[in-house]
N, CA and C atoms as an extended XYZ file, in Angstrom:
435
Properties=species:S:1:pos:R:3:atomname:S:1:resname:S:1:resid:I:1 pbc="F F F"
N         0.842       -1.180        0.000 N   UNK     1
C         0.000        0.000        0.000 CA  UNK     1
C         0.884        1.238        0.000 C   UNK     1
N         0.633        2.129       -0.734 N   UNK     2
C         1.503        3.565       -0.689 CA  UNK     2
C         0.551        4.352       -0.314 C   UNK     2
N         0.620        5.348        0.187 N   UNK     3
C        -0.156        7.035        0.863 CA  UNK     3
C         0.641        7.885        0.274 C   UNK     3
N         0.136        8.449       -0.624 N   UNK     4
C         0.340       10.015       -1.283 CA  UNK     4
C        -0.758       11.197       -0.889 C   UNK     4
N        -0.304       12.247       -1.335 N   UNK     5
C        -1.182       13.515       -1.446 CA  UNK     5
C        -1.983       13.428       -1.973 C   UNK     5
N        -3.632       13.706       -1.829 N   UNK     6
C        -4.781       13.803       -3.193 CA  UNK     6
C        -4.439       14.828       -4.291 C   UNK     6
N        -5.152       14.199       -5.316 N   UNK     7
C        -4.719       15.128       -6.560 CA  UNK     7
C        -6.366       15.073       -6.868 C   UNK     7
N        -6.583       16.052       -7.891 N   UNK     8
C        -7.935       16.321       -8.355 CA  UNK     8
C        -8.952       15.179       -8.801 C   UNK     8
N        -7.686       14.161       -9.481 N   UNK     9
C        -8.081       13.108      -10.134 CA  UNK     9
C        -9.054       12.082       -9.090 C   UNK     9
N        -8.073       12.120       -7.904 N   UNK    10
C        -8.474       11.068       -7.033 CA  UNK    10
C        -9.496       11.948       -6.208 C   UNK    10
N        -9.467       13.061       -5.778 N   UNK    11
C       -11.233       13.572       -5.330 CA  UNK    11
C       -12.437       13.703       -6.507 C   UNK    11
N       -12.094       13.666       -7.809 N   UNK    12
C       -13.505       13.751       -8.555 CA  UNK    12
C       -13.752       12.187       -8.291 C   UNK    12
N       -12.914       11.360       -8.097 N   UNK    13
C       -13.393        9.587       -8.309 CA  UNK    13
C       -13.883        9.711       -6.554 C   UNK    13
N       -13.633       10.334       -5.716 N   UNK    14
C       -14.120        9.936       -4.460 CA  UNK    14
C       -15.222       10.083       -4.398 C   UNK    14
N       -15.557       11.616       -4.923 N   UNK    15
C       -17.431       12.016       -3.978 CA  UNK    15
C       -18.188       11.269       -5.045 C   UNK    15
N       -17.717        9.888       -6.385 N   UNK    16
C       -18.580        9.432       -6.947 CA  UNK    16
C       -18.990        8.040       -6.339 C   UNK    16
N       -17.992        7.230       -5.489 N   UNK    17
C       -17.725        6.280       -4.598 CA  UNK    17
C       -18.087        6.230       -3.072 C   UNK    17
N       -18.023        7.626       -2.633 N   UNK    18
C       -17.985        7.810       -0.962 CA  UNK    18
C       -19.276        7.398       -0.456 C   UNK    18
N       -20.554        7.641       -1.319 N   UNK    19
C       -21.852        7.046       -0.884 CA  UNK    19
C       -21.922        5.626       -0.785 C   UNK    19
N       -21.535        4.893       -2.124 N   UNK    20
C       -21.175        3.590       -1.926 CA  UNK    20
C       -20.372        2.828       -0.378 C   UNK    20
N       -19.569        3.636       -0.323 N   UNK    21
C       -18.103        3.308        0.724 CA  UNK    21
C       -19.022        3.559        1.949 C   UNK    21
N       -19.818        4.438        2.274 N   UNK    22
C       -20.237        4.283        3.476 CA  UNK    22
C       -21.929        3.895        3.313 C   UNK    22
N       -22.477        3.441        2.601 N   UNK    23
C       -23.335        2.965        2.592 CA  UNK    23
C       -24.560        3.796        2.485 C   UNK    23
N       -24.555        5.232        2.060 N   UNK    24
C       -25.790        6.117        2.723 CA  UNK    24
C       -25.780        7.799        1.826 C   UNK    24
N       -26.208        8.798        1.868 N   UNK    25
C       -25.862       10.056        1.559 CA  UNK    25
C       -24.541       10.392        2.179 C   UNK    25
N       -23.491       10.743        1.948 N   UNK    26
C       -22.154       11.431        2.659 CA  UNK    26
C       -21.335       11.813        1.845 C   UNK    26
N       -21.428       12.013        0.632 N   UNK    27
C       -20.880       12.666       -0.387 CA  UNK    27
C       -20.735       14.246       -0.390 C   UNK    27
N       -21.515       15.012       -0.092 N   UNK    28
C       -21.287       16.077        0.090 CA  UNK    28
C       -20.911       16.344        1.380 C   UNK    28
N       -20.165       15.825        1.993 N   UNK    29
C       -18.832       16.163        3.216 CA  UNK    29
C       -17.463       15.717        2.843 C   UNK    29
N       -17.401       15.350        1.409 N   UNK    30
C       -16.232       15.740        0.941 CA  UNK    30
C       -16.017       16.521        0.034 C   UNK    30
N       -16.674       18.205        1.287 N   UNK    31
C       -16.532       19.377       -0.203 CA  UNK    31
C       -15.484       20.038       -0.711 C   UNK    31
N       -15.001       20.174       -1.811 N   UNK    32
C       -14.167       20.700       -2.902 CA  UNK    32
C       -13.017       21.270       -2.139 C   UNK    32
N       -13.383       22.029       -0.604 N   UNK    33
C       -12.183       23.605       -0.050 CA  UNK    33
C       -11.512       22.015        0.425 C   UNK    33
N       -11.538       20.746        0.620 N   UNK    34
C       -10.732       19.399        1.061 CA  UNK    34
C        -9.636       19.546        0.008 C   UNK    34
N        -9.792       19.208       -1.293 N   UNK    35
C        -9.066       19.278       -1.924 CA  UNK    35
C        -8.588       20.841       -2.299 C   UNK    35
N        -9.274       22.050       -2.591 N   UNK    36
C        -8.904       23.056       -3.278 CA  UNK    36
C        -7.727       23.954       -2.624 C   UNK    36
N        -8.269       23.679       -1.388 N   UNK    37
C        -8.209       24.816        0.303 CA  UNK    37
C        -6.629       24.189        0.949 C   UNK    37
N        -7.514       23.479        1.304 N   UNK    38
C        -6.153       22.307        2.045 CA  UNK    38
C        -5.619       20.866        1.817 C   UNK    38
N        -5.461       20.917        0.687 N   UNK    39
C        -4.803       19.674        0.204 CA  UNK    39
C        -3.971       19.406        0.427 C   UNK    39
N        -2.796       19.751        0.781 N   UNK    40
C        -1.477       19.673        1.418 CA  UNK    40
C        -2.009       18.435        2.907 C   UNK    40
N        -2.671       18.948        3.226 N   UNK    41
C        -3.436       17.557        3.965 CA  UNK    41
C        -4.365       16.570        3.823 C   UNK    41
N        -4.446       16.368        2.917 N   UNK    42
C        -5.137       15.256        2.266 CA  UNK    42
C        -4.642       13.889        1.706 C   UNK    42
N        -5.067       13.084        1.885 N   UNK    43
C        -3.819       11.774        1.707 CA  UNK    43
C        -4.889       10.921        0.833 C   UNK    43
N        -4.616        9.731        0.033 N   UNK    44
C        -5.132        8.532       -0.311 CA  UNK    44
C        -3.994        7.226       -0.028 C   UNK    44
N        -4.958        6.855       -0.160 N   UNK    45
C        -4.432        4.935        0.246 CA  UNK    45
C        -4.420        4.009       -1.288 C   UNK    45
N        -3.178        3.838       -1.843 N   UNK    46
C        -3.615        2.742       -3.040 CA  UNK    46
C        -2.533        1.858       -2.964 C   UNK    46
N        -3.899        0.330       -3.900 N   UNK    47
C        -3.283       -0.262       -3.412 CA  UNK    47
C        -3.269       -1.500       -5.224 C   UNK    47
N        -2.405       -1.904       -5.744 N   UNK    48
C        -2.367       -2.112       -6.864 CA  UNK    48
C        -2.890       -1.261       -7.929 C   UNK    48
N        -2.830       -0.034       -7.940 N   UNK    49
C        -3.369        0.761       -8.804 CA  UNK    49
C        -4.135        1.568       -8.441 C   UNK    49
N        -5.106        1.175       -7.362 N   UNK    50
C        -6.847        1.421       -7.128 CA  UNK    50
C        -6.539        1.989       -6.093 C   UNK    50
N        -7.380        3.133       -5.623 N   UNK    51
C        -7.616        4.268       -4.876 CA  UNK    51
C        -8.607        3.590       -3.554 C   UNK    51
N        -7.552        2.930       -2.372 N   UNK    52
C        -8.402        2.130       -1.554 CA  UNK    52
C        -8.885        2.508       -0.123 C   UNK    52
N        -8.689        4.226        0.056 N   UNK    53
C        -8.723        4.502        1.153 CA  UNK    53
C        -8.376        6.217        1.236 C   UNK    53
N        -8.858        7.066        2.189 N   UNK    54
C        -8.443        8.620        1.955 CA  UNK    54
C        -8.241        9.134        3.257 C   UNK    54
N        -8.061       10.093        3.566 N   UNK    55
C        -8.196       11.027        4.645 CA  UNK    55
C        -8.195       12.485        4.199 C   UNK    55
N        -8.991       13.528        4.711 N   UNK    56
C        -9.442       14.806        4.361 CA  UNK    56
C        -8.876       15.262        6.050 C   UNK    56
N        -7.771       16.156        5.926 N   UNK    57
C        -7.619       17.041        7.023 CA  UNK    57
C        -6.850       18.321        7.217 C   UNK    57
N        -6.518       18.516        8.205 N   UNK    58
C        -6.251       20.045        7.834 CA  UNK    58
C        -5.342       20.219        9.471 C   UNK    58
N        -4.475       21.655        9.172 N   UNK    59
C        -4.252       21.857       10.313 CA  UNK    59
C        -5.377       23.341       10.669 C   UNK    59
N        -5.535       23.069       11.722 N   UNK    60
C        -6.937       24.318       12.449 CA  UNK    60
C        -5.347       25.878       12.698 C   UNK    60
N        -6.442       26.662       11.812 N   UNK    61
C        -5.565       27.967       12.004 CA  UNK    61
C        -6.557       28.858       13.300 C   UNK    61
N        -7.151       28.216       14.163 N   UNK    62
C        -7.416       28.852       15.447 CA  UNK    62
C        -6.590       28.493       16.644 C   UNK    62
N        -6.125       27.209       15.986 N   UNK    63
C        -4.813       26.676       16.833 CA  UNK    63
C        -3.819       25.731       16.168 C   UNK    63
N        -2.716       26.537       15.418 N   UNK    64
C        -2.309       25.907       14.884 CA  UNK    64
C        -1.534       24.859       15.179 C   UNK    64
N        -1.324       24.367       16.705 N   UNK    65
C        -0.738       22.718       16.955 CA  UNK    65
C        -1.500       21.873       16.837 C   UNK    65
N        -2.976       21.606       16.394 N   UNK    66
C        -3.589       20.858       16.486 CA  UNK    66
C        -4.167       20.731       14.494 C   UNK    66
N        -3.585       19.248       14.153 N   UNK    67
C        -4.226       19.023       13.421 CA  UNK    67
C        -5.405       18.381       13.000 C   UNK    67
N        -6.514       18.304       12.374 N   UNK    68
C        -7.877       17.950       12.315 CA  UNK    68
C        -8.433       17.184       11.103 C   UNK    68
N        -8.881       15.918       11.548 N   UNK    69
C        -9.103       14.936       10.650 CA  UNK    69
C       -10.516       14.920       10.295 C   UNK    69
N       -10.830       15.418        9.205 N   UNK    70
C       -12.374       16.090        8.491 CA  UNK    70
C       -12.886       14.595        8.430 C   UNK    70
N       -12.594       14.011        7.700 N   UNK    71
C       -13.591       12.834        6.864 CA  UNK    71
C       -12.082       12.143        5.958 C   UNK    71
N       -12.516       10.488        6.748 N   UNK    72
C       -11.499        9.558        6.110 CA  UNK    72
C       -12.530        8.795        5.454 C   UNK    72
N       -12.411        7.645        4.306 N   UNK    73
C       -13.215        6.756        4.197 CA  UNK    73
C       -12.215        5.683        3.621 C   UNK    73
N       -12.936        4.327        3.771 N   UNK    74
C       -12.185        3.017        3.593 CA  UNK    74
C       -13.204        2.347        2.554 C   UNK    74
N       -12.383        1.792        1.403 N   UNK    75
C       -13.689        0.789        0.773 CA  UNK    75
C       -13.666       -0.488        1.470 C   UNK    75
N       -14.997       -0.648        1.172 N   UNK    76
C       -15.099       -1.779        2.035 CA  UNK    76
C       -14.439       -2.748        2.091 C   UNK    76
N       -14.143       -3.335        0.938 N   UNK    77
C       -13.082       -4.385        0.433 CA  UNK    77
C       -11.851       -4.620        1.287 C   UNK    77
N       -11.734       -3.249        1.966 N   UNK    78
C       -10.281       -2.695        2.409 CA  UNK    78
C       -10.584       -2.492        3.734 C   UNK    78
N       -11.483       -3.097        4.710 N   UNK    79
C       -11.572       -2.283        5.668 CA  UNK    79
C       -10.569       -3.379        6.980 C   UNK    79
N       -10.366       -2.715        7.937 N   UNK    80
C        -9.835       -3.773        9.339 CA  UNK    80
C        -8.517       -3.964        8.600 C   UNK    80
N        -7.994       -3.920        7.401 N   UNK    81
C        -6.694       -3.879        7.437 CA  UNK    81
C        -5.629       -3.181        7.114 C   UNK    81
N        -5.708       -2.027        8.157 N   UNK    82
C        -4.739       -1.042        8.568 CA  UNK    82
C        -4.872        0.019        7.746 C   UNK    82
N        -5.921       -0.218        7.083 N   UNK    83
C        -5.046        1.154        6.237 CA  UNK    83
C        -6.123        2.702        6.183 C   UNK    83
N        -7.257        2.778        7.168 N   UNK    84
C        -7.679        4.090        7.844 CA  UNK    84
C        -6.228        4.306        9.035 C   UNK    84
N        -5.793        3.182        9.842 N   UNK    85
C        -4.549        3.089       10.622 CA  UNK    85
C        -3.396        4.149       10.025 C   UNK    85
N        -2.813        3.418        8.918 N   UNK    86
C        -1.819        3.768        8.382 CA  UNK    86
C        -1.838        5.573        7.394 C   UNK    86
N        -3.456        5.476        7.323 N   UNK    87
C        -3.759        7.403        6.649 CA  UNK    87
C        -4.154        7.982        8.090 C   UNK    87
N        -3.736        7.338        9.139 N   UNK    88
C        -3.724        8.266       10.354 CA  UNK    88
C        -2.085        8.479       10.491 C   UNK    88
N        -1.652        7.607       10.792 N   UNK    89
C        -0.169        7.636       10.749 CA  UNK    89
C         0.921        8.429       10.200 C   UNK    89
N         0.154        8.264        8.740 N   UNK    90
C         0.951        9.223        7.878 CA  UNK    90
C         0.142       10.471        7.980 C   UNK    90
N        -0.831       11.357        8.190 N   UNK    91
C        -1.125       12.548        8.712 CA  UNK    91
C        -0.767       13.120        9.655 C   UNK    91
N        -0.481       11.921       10.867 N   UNK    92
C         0.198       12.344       12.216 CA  UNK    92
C         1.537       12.902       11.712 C   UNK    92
N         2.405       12.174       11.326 N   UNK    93
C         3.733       12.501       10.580 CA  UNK    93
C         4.019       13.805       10.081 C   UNK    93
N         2.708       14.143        9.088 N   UNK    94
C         3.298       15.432        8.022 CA  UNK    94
C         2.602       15.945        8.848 C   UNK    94
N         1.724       16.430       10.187 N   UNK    95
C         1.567       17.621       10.770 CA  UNK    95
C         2.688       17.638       12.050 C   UNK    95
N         3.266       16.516       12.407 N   UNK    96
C         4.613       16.947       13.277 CA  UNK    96
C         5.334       17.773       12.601 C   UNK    96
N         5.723       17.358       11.507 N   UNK    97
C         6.660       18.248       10.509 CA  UNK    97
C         6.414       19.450       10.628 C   UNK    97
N         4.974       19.870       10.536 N   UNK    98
C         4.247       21.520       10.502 CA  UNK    98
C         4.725       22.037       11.757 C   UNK    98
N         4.918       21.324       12.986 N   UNK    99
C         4.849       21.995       14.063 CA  UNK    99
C         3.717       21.522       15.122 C   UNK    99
N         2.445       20.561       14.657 N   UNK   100
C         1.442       20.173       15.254 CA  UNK   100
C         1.607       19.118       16.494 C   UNK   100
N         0.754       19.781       17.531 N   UNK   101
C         1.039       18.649       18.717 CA  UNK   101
C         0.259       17.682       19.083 C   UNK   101
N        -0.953       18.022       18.267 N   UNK   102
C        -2.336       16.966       18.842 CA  UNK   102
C        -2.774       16.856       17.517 C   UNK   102
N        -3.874       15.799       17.737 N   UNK   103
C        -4.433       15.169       17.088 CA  UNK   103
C        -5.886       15.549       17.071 C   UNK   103
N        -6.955       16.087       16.295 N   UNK   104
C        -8.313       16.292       16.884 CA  UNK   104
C        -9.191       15.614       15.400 C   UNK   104
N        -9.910       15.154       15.904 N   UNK   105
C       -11.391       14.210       15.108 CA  UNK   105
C       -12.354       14.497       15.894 C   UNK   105
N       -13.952       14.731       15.197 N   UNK   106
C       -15.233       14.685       16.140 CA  UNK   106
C       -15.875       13.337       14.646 C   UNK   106
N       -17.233       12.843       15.505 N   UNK   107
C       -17.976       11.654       15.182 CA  UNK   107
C       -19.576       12.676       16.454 C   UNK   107
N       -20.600       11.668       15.138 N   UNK   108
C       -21.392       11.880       15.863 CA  UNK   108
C       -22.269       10.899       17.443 C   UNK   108
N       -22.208       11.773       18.200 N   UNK   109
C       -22.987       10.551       19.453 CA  UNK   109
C       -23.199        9.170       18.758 C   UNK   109
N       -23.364        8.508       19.464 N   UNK   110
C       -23.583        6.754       19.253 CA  UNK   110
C       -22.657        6.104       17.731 C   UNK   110
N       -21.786        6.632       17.604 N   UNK   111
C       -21.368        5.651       16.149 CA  UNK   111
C       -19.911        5.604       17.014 C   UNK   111
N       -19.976        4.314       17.126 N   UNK   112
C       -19.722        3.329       18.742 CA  UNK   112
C       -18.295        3.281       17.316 C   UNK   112
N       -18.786        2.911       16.005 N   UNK   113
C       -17.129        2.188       15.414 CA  UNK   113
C       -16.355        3.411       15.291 C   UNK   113
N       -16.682        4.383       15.308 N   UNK   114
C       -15.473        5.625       15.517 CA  UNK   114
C       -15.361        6.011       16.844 C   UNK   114
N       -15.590        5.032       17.616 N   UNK   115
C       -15.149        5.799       18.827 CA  UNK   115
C       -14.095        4.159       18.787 C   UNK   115
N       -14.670        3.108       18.584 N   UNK   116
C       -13.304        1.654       18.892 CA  UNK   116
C       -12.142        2.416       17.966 C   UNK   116
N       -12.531        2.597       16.699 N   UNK   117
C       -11.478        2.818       16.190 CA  UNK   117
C       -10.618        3.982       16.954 C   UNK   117
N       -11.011        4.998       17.287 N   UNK   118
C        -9.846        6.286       18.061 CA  UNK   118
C        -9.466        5.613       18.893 C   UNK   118
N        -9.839        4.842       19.582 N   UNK   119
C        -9.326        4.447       20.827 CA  UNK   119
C        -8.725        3.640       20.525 C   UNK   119
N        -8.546        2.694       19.595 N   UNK   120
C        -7.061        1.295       19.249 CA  UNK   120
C        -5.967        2.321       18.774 C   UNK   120
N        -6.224        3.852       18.059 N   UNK   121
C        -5.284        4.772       17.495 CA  UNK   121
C        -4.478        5.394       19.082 C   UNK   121
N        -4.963        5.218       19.972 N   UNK   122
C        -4.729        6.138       21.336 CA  UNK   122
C        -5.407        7.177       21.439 C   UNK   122
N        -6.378        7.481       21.107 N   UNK   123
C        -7.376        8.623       21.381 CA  UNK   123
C        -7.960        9.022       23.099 C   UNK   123
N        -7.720       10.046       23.357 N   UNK   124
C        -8.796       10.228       24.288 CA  UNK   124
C        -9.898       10.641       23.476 C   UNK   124
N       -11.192       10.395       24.268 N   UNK   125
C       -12.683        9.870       23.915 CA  UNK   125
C       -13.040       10.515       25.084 C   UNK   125
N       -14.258       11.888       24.693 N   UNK   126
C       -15.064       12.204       25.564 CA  UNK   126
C       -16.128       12.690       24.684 C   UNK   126
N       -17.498       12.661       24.990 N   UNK   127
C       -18.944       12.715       24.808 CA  UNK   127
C       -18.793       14.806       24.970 C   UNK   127
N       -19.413       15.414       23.849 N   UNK   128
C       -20.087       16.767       24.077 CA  UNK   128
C       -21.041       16.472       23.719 C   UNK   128
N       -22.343       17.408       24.804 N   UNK   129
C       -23.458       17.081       24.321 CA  UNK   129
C       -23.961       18.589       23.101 C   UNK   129
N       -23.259       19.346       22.989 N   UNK   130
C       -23.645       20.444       22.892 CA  UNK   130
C       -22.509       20.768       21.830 C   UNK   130
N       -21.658       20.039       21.608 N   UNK   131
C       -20.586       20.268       20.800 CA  UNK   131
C       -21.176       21.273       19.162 C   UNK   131
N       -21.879       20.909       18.495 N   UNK   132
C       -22.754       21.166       17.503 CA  UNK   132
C       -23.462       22.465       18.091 C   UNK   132
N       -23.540       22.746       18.655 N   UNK   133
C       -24.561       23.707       18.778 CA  UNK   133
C       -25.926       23.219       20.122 C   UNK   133
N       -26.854       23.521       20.688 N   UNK   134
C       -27.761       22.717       21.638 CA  UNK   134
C       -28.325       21.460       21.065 C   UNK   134
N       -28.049       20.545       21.707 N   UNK   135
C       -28.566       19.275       21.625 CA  UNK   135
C       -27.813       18.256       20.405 C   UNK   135
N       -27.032       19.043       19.788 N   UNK   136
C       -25.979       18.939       18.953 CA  UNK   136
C       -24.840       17.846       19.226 C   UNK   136
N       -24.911       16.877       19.863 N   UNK   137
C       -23.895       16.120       20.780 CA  UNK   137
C       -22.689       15.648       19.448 C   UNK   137
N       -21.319       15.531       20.115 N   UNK   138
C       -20.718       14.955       18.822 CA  UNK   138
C       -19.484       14.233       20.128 C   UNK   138
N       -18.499       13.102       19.774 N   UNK   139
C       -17.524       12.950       20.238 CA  UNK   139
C       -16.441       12.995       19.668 C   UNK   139
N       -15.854       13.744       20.531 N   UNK   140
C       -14.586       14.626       20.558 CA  UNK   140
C       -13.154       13.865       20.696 C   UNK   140
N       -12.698       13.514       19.739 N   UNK   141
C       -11.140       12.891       19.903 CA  UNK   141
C       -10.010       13.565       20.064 C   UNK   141
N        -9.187       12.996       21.024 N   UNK   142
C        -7.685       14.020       21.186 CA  UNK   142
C        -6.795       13.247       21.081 C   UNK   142
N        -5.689       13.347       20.856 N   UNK   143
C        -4.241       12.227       20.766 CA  UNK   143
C        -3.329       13.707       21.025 C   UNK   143
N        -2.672       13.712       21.651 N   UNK   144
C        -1.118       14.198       21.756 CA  UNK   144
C        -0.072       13.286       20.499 C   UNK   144
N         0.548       14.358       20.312 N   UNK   145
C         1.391       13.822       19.158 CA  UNK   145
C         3.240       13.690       19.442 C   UNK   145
């Protein structure tokens, strides 16, 4: 498996796949400023050719030690073996380089597999109920880097 930078090529093939990949509407949360804005943080996963995995993130310019992981997705084909792992890994990496000290991801209340998954990554895991706005609950991931 190699992890490179996204290129245009590989986000027009994502938001046509990402509904597939997660099973539901979620295509439009991988909007365009991912690639246009901050691509320099954006990674894919391939693996014989084929585009098997991504990560969309950024470093937060309200604090710039903390970098922020928008929206990863895994095809299914590809999932449980390592390689959402390994497009964490290599994001952790190129925001040390920047200067970044933490790690930050949110998920919404009850989606129990993004909270196992932060936590096999070393995540601290805490519940906002209000994170969103009132009644807005989301959980909040942290890793020190």
């Amino acid at each position: 498996m190699q992890i490179r930078q996204i290129d245009k090529t590989d986000f027009d093939f994502l938001v046509t796949v990402l509904d597939r990949w997660w099973g539901g509407p979620s295509g439009q949360r991988a909007d365009p400023i991912f690639f246009y804005e901050f691509g320099e943080f954006g990674f894919v996963a391939e693996q014989g050719g084929d585009l098997i995995g991504f990560l969309l993130g950024f470093i937060s310019s309200r604090n710039p030690r903390t970098g922020y992981v928008h929206l990863v997705g895994i095809h299914p084909e590809h999932r449980r073996k390592r390689v959402g792992r390994q497009l964490y890994e290599h994001f952790g990496s190129e925001c040390r380089k920047a200067g970044v000290s933490r790690l930050k991801a949110i998920a919404p209340l009850g989606h129990e597999g993004s909270v196992r998954f932060h936590r096999a990554l070393g995540f601290d895991v805490q519940a906002d109920e209000d994170y969103a706005g009132p009644g807005r609950g989301r959980v909040v991931f942290l890793k020190p880097l």
